[in-house]
N, C-alpha and C positions, 0 to 999 in steps of 0.2 A: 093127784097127790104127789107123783115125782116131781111134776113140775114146782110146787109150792115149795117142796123139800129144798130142791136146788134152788131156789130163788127166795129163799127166807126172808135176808136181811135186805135185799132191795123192794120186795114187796114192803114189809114190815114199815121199812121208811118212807113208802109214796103213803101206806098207811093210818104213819103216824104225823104227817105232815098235812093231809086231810082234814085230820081228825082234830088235831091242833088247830086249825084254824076256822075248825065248824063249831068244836063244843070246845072252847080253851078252859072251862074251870075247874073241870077235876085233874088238869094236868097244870093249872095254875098252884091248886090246893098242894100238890103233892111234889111240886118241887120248893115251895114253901117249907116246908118238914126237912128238908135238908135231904131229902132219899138220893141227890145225885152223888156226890161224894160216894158215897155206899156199893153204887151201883160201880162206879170208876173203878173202886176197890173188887168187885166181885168181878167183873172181866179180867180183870190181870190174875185173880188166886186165878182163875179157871183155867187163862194159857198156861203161864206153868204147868198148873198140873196135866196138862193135854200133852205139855212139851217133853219129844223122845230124843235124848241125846246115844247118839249113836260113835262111830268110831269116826273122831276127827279127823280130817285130812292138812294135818300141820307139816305142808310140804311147799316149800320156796313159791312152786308153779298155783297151787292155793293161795299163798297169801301172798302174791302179786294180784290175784284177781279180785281179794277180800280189800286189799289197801287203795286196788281202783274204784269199785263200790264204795267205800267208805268215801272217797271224795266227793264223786258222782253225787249219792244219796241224801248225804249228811252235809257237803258242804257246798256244792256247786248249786245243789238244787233249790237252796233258799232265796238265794241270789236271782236265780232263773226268774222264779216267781217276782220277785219285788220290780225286776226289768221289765218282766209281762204284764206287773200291774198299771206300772208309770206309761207303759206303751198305747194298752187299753184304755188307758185315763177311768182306772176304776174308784170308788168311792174308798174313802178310808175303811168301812168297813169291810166292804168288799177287799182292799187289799190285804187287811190283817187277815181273812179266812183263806186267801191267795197265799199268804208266807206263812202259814201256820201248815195249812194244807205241804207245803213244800218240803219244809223243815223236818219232817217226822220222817221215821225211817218206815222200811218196806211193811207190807201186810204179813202178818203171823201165819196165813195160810194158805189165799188167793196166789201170790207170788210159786209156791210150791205146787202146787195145782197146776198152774197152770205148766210146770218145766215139766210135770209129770205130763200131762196132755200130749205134749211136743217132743214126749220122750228124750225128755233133755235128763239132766245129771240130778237127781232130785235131792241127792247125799247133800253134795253143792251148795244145793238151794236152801234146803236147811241150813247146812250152817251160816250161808252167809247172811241169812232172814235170823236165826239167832243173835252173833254176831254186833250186826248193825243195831238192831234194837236193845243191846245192853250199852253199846257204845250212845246210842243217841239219846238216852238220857242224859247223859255227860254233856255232849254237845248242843241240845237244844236252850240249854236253859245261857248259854253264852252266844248262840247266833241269832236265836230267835231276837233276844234287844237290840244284837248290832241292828239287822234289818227293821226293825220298829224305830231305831234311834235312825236311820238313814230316811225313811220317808218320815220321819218328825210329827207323828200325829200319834202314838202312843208310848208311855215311856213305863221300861218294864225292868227290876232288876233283876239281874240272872242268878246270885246264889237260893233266895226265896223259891225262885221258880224251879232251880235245883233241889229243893229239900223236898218240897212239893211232891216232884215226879220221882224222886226215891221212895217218901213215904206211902204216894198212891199206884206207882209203877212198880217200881222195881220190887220193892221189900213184899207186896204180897204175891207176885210173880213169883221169888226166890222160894215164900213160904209154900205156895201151891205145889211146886216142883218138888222142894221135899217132901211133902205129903204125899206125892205118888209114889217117893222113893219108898216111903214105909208100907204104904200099900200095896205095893208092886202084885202082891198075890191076887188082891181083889180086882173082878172085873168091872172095867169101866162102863158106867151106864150109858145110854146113848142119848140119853134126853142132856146130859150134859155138858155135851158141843151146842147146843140152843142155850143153854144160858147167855153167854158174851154176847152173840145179836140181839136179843130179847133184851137185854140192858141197854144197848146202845140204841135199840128202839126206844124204849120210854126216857130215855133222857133225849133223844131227839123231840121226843113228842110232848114232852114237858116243857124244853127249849122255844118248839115253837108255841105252845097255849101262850108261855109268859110275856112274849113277842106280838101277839097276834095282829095288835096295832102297826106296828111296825114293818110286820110281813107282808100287811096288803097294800102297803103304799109305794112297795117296788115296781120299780119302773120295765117292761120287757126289754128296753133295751140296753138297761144293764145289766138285766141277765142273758142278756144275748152275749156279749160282751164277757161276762163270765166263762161264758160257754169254749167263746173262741180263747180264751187266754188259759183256763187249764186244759183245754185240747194243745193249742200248742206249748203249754207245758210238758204236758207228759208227752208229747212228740219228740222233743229237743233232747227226751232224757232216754227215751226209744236210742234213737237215729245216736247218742254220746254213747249209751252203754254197749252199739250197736260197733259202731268204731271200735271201742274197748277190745271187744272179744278178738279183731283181728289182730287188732298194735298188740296185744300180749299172747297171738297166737294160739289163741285156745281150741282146743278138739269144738267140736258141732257141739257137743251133749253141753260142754262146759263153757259155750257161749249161750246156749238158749237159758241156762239157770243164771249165768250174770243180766242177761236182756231182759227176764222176765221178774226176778229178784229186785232188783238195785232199781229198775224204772219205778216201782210203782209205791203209793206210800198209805198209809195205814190207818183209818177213820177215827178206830177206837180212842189212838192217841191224842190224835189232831181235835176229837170232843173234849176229852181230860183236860188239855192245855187251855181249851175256850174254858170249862167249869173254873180252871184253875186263876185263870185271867179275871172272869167273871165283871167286866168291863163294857161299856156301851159301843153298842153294834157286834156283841160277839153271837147273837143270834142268826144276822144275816151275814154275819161271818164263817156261822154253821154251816149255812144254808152254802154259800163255795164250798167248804168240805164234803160237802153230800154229795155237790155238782159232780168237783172233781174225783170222789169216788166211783160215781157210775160210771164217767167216759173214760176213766183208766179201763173199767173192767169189759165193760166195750169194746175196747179199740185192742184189749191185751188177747182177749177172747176168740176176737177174730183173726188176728197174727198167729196164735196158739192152733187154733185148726185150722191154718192153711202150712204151719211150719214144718207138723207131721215127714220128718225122713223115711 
């Protein structure tokens, strides 16, 4: 039962990726109904409201290391990917889920987790996982086209996409968070950190039913390929964030929150932006965000319990 506990949303996803492509019609039926938007919308009320703002640390030696992340995450990392896709020789679809996957800023929770694990600066980690993710709604909806207008196979405009992720990110984010603020006295139930997976589950698994044609005619060895290109993704963003923490000098604790923070990046969003796109091949476009979500958490997991000071 621990085990399942801890491993929710990756099981959930081999789950519904199965499931998708053994019985696809009630996961056909039901993304028909429009329920994805809804669901995009019920993950963000719920971080907010999850999200605990503590006492900021708005000091030079902080936001030297917040404006290094902010490059790293938000702007270096899109690029990374579109380099890793031309190098692999991946499909267009495949490399749209490669620079979507990129573009998004850090995990809302994974990232913090794991600084806690490695007894790193966890204050840190929050803010700078807050932070990036209010900033990279700003920023996604103006890189994500550069990089789609550089490899020339999908053309996207960025204020649309901008409105989009305020009205499905940010604004019920904003709402969620003040709803705990008036709440504050009530306690939080525990079934309601499984909401946000459990959505991102059935839109995955809605994604692949509607796909299913499409999903079985992938080749292994472009998901091989896959494999190798967000591994050395999130490598490159390891071993850059990894520099960072010495060139600005930072204590142990507030190197392991930049390394573990600023590397990694966040499913939920990187689904939102496929719904939002809703354009051909953003299924097996999916299916790279899934990839590169487990081999972040892989590769962060095992760094994290051997980092232990």
């Amino acid at each position: 039962m621990v085990f399942f506990k801890r491993n929710f949303l990756p099981l959930g996803l081999i789950a519904a990726i199965v499931v998708g492509l053994l019985i696809p019609n009630p996961g056909i039926y039901l993304k028909n109904t429009g329920l994805v938007p809804w669901l995009v919308i019920s993950i963000f009320l719920i971080y907010g409201y999850q999200t605990k703002y503590k006492e900021i640390p708005w000091n030079l030696y902080f936001l030297k290391t917040f404006v290094f992340a902010f490059f790293t995450n938000l702007l270096i990392a899109p690029f990374l990917g579109l380099g890793l896709a031309h190098l692999f020789q991946l499909s267009s679809a495949m490399t749209l889920g490669l620079i979507v996957a990129s573009v998004v800023p850090p995990t809302l929770s994974s990232g913090i987790v794991l600084t806690e694990v490695a007894h790193g600066n966890t204050l840190w980690a929050l803010m700078i996982t807050i932070g990036l993710n209010i900033v990279g709604v700003f920023t996604i909806p103006f890189i994500l086209p550069l990089c789609l207008k550089i490899d020339g196979e999908i053309s996207l405009s960025a204020f649309p996409l901008l409105q989009d992720l305020v009205l499905y990110v940010l604004v019920p984010f904003f709402i969620g968070n003040q709803t705990k603020r008036i709440w504050q006295t009530r306690q939080e139930l525990s079934i309601i950190k499984h909401i946000p997976p459990t959505c991102i589950i059935l839109i995955v698994w809605m994604s692949m039913s509607a796909s299913r044609e499409i999903l079985v005619t992938l080749d292994i060895p472009g998901l091989l390929k896959v494999l190798f290109a967000t591994f050395f993704a999130h490598l490159l963003l390891l071993l850059g964030n990894a520099g960072g923490g010495v060139f600005l000098k930072l204590r142990i604790e507030e190197k392991k929150a930049l390394l573990f923070v600023a590397s990694q990046k966040t499913l939920p969003v990187a689904i939102s932006i496929l719904a939002i796109i809703n354009t051909a091949g953003t299924t097996t476009a999916l299916l790279v965000c899934i990839i590169y979500h487990f081999v972040q958490l892989l590769m962060d997991s095992i760094i994290a319990s051997r980092s232990v000071a």
